[in-house]
N, C-alpha and C positions, 0 to 999 in steps of 0.2 A: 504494500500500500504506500501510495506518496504522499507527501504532506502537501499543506497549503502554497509553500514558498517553492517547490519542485513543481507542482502543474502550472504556478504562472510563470514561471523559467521556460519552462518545457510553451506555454504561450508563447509568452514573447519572444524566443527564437524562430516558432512556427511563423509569428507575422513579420520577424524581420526579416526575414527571405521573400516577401511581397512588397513590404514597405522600404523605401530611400526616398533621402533628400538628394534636391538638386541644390542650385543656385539659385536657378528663379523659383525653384518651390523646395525650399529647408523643411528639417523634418523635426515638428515638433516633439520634442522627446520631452515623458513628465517619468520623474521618479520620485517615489516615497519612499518615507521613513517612520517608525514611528514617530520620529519628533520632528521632524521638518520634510519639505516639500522642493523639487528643481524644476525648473523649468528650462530647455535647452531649444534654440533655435541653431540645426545644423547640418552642411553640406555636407554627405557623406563620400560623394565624388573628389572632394577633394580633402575630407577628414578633417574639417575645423568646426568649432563652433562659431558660431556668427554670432551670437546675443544669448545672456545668459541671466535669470536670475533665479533667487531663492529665498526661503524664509528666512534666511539669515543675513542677507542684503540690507544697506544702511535703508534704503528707499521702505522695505518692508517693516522692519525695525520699529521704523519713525510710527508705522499704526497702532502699534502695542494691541496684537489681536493674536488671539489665541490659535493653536494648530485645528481647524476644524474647516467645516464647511464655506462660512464666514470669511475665515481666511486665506481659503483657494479661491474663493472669489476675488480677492482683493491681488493675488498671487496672479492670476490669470489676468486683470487686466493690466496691473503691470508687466507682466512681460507680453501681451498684448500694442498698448503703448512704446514699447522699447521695440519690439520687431519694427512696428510703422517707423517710427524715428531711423530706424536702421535701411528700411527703405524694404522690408519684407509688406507682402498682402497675401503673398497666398501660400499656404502650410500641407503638407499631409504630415494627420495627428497618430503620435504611436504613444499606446497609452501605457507599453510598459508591461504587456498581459495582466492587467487588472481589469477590474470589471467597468463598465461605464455607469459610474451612479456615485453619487457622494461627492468625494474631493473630485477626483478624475471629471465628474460630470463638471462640477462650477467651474474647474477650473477652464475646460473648455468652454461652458456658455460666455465665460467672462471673458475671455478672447478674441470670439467670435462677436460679441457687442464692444468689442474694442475697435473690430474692424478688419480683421483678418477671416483668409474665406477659406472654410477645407472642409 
């Protein structure tokens, strides 16, 4: 029997063999923690990150909001904001083989009404 953390590994390699970034379309990468949250905007053709942030970024910091819901919303559209500023709009989303609901979900909605299209 596998555990919880083996079937979303065993996921998220399953969809990173469909999903890549380009240049004109980065791949938004989200990773959890139990205590904190990433968000990565990044071209895999050429292996850099383009724009990055996280719950522990001074920007996020500054809200004093807890690890939750709440605060994948506010996670997502800052780095929402920071893609546009970067000169990103349009994204394919790799959610890391998690589930889509909870943080994963806000964090997306909140993106997506920042202004990026995926």
């Amino acid at each position: 029997m596998k555990t919880a953390k083996e079937k979303r590994i065993k996921r998220h390699i399953r969809v990173r063999a469909k999903v890549a970034g380009t240049a004109a379309r980065p791949r938004l990468c989200l990773s959890l923690t139990a205590n904190n949250m990433y968000v990565q905007f990044i071209d895999d053709d050429a292996a850099k990150t383009l724009v990055a942030t996280s719950t522990l970024s001074a920007d996020f910091k500054a809200l004093n909001l807890k690890r939750n819901v709440e605060a994948a919303t506010a996670l997502g559209k800052l780095a929402g904001e920071k893609a546009i500023a970067a000169g990103i709009s349009e994204v394919v989303f790799d959610r890391s083989g998690h589930q889509y609901h909870g943080r994963v979900k806000a964090v997306a909605e909140a993106a997506r009404a920042a202004g990026l299209k995926f």
